[in-house]
N, C-alpha and C positions, 0 to 999 in steps of 0.2 A: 504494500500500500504506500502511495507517495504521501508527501509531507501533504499536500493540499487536501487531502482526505481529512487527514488528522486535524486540521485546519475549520473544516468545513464544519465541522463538530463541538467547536470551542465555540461559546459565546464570550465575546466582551460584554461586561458591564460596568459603565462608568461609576465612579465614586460609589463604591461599596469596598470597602466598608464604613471608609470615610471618604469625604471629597477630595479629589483628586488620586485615589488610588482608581487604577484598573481593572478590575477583579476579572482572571480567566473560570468562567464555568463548565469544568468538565463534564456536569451530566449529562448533555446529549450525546457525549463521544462512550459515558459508562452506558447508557441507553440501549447502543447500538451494539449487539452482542458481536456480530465482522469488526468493527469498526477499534472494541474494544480488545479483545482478544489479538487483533493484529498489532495494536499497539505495546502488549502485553509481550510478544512475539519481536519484536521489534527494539523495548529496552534493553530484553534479555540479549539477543541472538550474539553482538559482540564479544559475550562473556562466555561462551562454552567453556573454551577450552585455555581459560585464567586460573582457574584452582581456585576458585570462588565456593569461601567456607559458610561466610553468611550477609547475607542480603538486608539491609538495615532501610526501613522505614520511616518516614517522617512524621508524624503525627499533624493531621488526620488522612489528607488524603493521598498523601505517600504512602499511608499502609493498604489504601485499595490495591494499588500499584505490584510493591514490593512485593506481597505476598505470593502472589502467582508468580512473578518471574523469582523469587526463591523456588517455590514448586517446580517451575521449568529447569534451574538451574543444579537441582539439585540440593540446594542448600537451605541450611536453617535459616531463618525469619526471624529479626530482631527489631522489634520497636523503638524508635527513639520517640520519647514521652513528653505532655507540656508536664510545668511542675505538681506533683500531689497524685500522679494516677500511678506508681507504682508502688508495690507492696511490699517488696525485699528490697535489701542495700544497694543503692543509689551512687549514679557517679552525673553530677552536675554542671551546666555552666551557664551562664546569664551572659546576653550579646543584645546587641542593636536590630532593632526590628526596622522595617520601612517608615510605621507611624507607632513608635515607641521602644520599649526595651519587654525582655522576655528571657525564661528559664528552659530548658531542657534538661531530660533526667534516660537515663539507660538502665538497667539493673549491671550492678559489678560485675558478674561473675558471665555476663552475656555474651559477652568477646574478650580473647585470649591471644595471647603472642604470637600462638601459632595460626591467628585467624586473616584471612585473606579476603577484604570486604566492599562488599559493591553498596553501593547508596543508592538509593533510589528516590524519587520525588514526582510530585505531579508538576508545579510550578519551582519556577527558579525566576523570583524576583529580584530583590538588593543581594540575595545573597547571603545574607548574614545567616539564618537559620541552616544553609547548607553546609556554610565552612565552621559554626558551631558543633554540628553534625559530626567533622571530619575530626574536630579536634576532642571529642570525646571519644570517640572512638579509636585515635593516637594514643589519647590519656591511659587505655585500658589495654595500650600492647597491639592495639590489632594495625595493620597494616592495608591501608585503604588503596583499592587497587583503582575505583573508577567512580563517578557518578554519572549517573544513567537519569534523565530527567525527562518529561513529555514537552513541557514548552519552557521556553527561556522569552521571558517575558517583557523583561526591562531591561536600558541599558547598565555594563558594566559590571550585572551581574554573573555573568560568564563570565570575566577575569578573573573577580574575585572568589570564584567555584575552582575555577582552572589551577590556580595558584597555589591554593588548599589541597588538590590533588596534582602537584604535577604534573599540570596540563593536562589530562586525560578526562574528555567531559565530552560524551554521548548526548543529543539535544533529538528530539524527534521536529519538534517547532520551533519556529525563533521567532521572535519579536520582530526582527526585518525581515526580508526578503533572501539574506546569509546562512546559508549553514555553516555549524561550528569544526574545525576539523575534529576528526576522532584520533585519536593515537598522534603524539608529538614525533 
């Protein structure tokens, strides 16, 4: 399926959640069971053959995502959490949001030194929650092989993804009319 599919699927909506932000709506693209599924097929497909341990989701709808291309992949499925929703020992860190600031939480013991880890994401807007993301997952030993994202929304926010994983950042949609390369 080409990018303009995936495209055709996304609704913009202006200022939501506050004014001036852009909000991407994925539900017409989860709607579409082709449309879904291909996309599912599509985050994953770069990563067969990485040694991909576990596949780490963003909380909320990073883990529609995540989930199944962990199942594709092979791999366990790891929540990255907003703060207060998990219930064993916790590894933290508080960053810059678009329109404020914010906490995410992992469980400790989730990812290991020996772990080789894909991120996954619905949107990649400023950024900041992605490479939060990356740097918890440092914290805990694992070793972050890629981020795999459906759309890249806003400017800048690719650099600052790319940076946090060197360079290596899968985009299915982009904000312009650009795709990102894959593999430096």
């Amino acid at each position: 399926m080409n990018e303009a599919v995936y495209r055709a699927h996304i609704r913009d909506i202006p200022d939501f959640p506050e004014p001036g932000i852009l909000f991407k709506d994925i539900t017409p693209l989860l709607a579409n069971h082709d449309v879904f599924s291909a996309s599912v097929d599509a985050l994953a497909q770069p990563f067969f053959d990485v040694g991909i341990t576990k596949v780490v989701g963003i909380e909320a709808r990073g883990f529609i995502f995540a989930a199944p291309v962990a199942n594709r992949l092979e791999a366990g499925f790891v929540p990255i959490r907003k703060a207060g929703k998990l219930p064993h020992e916790i590894q933290h860190i508080e960053y810059d949001l678009e329109y404020g600031t914010d906490r995410i939480e992992v469980h400790r013991d989730a990812i290991t030194g020996n772990d080789r880890v894909l991120v996954v994401d619905d949107v990649l807007a400023t950024g900041g929650t992605g490479v939060a993301a990356v740097d918890l997952i440092q914290a805990l030993g694992g070793e972050v092989v890629a981020f795999s994202v459906l759309v890249n929304g806003f400017r800048g926010s690719a650099e600052a993804a790319m940076d946090a994983v060197d360079g290596f950042l899968e985009v299915l949609t982009s904000g312009s009319q650009d795709r990102l390369a894959v593999r430096p």
